[in-house]
C-alpha positions in Angstrom: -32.6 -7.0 -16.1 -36.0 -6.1 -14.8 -36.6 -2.6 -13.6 -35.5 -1.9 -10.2 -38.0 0.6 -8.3 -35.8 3.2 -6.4 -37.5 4.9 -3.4 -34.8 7.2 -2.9 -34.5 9.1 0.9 -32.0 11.6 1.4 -29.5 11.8 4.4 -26.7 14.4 4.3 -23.4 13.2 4.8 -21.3 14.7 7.2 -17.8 14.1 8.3 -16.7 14.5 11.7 -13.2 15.1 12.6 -11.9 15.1 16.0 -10.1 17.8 17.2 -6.2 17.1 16.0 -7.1 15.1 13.9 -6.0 15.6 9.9 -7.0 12.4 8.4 -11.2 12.6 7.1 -13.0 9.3 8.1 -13.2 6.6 5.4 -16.7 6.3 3.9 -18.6 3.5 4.7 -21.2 1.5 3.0 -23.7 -1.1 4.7 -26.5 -2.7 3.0 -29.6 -4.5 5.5 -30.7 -6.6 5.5 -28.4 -8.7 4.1 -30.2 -11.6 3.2 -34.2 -11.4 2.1 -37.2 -13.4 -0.6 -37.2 -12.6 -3.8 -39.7 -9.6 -2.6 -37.7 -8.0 -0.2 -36.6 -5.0 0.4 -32.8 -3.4 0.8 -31.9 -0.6 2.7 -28.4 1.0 1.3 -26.4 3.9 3.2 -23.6 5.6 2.6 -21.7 7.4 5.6 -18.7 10.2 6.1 -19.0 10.9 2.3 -16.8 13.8 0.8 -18.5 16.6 -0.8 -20.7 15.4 -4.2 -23.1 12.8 -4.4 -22.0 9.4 -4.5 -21.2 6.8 -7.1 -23.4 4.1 -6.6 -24.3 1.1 -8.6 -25.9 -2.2 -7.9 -24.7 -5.8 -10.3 -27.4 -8.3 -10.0 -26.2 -11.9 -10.4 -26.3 -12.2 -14.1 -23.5 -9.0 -14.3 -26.3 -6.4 -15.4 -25.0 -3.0 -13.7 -27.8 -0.2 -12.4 -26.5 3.5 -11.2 -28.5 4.4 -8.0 -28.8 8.4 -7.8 -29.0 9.3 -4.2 -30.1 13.0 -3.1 -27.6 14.9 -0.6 -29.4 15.2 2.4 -28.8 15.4 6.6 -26.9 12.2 8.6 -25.8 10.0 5.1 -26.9 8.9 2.2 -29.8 6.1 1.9 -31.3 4.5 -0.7 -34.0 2.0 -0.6 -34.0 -1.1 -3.2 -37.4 -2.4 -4.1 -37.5 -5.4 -5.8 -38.8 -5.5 -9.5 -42.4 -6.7 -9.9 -41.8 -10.2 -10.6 -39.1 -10.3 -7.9 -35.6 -10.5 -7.6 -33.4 -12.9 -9.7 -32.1 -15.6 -6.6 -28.4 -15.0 -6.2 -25.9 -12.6 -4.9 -26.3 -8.7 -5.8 -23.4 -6.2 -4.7 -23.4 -2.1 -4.2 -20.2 -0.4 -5.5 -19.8 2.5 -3.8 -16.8 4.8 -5.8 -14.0 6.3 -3.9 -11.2 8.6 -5.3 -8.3 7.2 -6.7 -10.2 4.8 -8.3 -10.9 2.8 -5.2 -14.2 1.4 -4.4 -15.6 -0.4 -1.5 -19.1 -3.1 -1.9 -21.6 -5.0 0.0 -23.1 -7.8 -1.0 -26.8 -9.1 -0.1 -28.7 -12.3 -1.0 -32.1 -12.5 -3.0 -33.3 -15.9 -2.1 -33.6 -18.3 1.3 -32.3 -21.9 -0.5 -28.8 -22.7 -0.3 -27.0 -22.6 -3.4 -24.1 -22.3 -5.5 -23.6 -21.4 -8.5 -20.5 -19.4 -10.8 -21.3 -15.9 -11.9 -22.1 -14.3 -14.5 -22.6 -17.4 -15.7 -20.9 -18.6 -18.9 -17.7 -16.7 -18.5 -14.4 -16.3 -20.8 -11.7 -18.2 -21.1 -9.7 -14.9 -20.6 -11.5 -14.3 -17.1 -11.7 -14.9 -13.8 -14.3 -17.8 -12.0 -15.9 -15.8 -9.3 -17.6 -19.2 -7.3 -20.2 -18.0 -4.9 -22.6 -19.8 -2.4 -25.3 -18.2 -0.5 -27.7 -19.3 2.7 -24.5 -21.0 4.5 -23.8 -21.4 8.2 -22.2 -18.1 8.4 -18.4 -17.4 9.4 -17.5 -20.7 8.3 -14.6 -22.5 6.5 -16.1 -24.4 2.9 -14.0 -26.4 0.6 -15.3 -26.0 -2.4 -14.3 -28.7 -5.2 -13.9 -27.4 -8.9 -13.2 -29.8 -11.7 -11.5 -28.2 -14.4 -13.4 -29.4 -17.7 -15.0 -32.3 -16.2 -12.4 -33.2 -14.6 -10.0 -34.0 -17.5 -8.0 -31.0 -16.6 -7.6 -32.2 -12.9 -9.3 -30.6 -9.5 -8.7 -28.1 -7.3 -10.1 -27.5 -3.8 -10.5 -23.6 -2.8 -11.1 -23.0 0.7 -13.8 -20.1 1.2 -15.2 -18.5 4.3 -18.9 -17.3 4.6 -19.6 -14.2 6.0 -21.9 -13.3 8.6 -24.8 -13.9 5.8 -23.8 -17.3 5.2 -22.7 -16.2 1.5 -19.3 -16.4 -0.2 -17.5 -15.1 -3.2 -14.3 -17.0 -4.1 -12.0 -16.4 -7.4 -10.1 -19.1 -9.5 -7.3 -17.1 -11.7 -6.2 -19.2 -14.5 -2.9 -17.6 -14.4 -2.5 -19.1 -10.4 -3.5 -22.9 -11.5 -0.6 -22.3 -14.4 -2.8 -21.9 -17.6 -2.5 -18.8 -20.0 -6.2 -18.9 -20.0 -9.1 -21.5 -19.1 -9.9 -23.9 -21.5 -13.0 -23.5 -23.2 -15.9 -26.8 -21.8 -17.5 -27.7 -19.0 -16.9 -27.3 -15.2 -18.2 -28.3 -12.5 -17.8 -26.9 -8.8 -19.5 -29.0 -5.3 -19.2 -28.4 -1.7 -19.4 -32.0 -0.6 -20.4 -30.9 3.0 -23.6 -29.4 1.4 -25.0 -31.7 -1.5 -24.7 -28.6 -3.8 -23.0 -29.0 -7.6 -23.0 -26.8 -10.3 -22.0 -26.9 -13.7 -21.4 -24.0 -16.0 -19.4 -23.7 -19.8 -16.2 -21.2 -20.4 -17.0 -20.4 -23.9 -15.8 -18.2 -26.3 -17.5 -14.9 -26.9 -18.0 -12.7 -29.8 -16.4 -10.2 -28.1 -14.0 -10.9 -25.5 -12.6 -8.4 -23.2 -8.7 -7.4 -22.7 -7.0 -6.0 -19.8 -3.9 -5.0 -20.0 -1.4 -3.6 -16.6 2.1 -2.7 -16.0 4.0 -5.9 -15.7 5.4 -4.4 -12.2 4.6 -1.3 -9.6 6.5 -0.4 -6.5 4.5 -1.4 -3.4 2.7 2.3 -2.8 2.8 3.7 -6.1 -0.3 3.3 -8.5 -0.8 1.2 -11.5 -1.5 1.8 -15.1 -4.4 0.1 -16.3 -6.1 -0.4 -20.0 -9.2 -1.7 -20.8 -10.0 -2.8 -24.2 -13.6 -4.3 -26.1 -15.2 -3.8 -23.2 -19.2 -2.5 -23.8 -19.2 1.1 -24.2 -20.1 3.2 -21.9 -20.5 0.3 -18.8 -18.5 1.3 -15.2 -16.3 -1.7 -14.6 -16.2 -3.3 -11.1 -12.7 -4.8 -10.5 -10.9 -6.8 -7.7 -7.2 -7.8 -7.5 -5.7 -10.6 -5.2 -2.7 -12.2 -4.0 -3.9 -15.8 -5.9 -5.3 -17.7 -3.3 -9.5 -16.6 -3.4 -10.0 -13.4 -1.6 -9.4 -10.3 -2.8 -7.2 -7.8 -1.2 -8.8 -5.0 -3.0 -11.2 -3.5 -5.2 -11.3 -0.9 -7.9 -14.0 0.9 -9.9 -13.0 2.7 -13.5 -15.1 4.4 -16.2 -17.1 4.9 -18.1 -15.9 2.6 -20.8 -16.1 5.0 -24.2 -18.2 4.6 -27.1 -14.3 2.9 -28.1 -15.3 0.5 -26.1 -12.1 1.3 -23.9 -10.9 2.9 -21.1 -7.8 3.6 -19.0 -7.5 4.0 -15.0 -5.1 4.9 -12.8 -5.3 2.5 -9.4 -4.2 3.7 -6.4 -3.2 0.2 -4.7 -2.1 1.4 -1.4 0.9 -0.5 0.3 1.2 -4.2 -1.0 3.2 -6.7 0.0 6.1 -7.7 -3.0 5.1 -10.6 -5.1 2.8 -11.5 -7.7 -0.9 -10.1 -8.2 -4.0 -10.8 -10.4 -6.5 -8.2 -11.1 -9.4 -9.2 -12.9 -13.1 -7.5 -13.3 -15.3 -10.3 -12.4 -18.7 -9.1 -14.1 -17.0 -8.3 -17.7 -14.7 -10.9 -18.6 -10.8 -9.9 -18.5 -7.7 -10.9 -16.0 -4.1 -10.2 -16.1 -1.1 -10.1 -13.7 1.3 -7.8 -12.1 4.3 -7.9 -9.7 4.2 -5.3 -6.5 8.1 -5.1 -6.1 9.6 -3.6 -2.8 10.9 0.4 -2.6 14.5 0.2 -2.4 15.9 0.4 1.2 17.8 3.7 1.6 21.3 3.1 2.2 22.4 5.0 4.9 24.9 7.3 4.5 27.7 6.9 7.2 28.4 9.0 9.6 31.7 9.8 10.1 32.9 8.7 13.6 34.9 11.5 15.0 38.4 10.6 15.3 39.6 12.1 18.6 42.1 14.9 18.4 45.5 13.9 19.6 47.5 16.2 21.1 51.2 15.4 20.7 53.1 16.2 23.5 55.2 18.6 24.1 58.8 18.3 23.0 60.9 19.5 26.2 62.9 22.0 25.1 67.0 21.0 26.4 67.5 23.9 28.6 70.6 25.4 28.1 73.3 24.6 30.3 74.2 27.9 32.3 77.6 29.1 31.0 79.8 29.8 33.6 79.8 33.3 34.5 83.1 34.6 33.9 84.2 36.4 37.3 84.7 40.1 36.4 88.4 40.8 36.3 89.4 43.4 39.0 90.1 46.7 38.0 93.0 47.0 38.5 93.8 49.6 41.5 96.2 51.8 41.1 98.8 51.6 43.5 99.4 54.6 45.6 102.3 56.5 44.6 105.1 57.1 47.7 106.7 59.7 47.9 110.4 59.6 48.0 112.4 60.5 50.8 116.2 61.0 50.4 118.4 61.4 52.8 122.1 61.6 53.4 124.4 59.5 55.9 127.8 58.9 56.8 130.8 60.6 57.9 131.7 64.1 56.5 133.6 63.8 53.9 131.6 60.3 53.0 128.0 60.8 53.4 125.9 58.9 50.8 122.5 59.5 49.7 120.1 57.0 51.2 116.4 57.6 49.5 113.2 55.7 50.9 109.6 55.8 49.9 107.5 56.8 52.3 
């Protein structure tokens, strides 16, 4: 790729956190403007950046990768991207800004005014990803974009795409989703009807052909294991993964690649939904699949419901039937003693003794 000219103006990033609040703001990434001639210039800026410069790199069209190396400075970062002096290759060029984790964010912007479409880079693997892209659209509209797989012979498929505010859009075909182990190796061709636009490009086999290899499943939150193997040494690889169906949930920057020609990352994914995800990296050849499976659902332990006490009731005690009181025998009273009294009657001669007690 033709030498970019970097004019490089400083802006020191700062984060602002409100009072309360624990969480640091996201850095964010804009690119203006967004669509220019092949002689135009691009502002980039990088806000609420951590501590340490920033990772930066622009892909032109063709896949060709250049590290931008902004100075810390007050407000941001910004960088300004001056065209080469024969111009800018038409297409669609994207800034990867690195994040920890091995997240990355990216903006895209448009060298060229012509509508277009076109598959890029162009002449990709069978073992890859088709990244489709149009540019100088109506913007924030719906395209169906028509893609006959070798010619045709393999069938058609229609992939719905939705510019952005540019007019430009970057949809992905994963073999794996259309049911092939890999794209066969001929010639394609993609159309948007509503246009006139049709391209044609070949999947070919390379010398070289890149590997990626994941854990065949991750619980929704934890990261993912990732190998990358005969990819060129020492290249940062831009990846995104994706549900399937075009646009991609996320993306993911790892590297350097070693002199090896490998590397290994560790992708924080962040909370997915369960099911069945491609990750692919676009610009260097190589795709694979994983499954995001639920966390397991607590089981609640049960709380005992308290059983309320019962109190039996009282036994009444039989109360004792009152025994007759036995009525206290008199003491006997002794009987006065009377005194005897004797006396003696009759005639003389026949007087008896008469005694009474007195």
């Amino acid at each position: 790729m033709r030498a970019v000219l970097l004019s490089c103006v400083l802006v020191l990033a700062t984060v602002s956190i409100a009072q309360g609040q624990t969480a640091p703001i996201a850095p964010a990434l804009s690119v203006s403007p967004a669509v220019g001639d092949l002689h135009t210039s691009h502002q980039v800026r990088v806000d609420n950046m951590p501590s340490g410069a920033p990772l930066l790199l622009l892909f032109a069209p063709d896949g060709t990768q250049t590290e931008l190396y902004p100075y810390s400075m007050n407000g941001g970062y910004q960088v300004t991207l001056d065209p080469p002096s024969g111009g800018w290759d038409p297409g669609l060029y994207r800034v990867v800004l690195g994040l920890s984790g091995g997240g990355a964010v990216s903006q895209t912007f448009t060298a060229g005014t012509s509508p277009s479409l076109y598959v890029g880079p162009p002449s990709p693997s069978p073992t890859s990803v088709f990244n489709l892209i149009g540019t100088n659209l109506p913007p924030n509209t719906a395209v169906d974009v028509h893609l006959f797989l070798t010619g045709g012979i393999q069938g058609e498929r229609v992939i719905t795409a939705t510019t952005d505010a540019s007019g430009a859009f970057s949809v992905y075909v994963w073999p794996l989703a259309l049911g092939f182990p890999f794209f066969p190796a001929g010639i394609y061709r993609a159309s948007l009807p509503a246009y006139n636009l049709t391209t044609e490009f070949a999947a070919r086999e390379h010398p070289s052909s890149a590997t990626l290899t994941a854990e065949d499943s991750v619980m929704s939150g934890q990261p993912l294991s990732v190998r990358f193997t005969l990819y060129r040494p020492d290249r940062y690889l831009w990846g995104i993964y994706a549900p399937g169906d075009g646009p991609a949930t996320g993306e993911f920057l790892a590297g350097p690649t070693s002199m090896s020609e490998t590397a290994d990352a560790t992708l924080a994914l962040g909370q997915l939904t369960a099911g069945t995800y491609y990750l692919a990296t676009p610009y260097d050849w190589g795709e694979t699949s994983f499954t995001v499976l639920e966390p397991p659902t607590a089981t609640p332990t049960a709380t005992p419901t308290s059983t309320p006490t019962v109190t039996p009731a009282p036994v009444p005690t039989a109360t004792p039937k009152p025994r007759p009181t036995s009525r206290p025998k008199p003491t006997p009273t002794s009987r006065p003693r009377h005194k005897l009294v004797c006396k003696k009657k009759g005639k003389k001669g026949h007087k008896k003794k008469v005694c009474r007690r007195r």
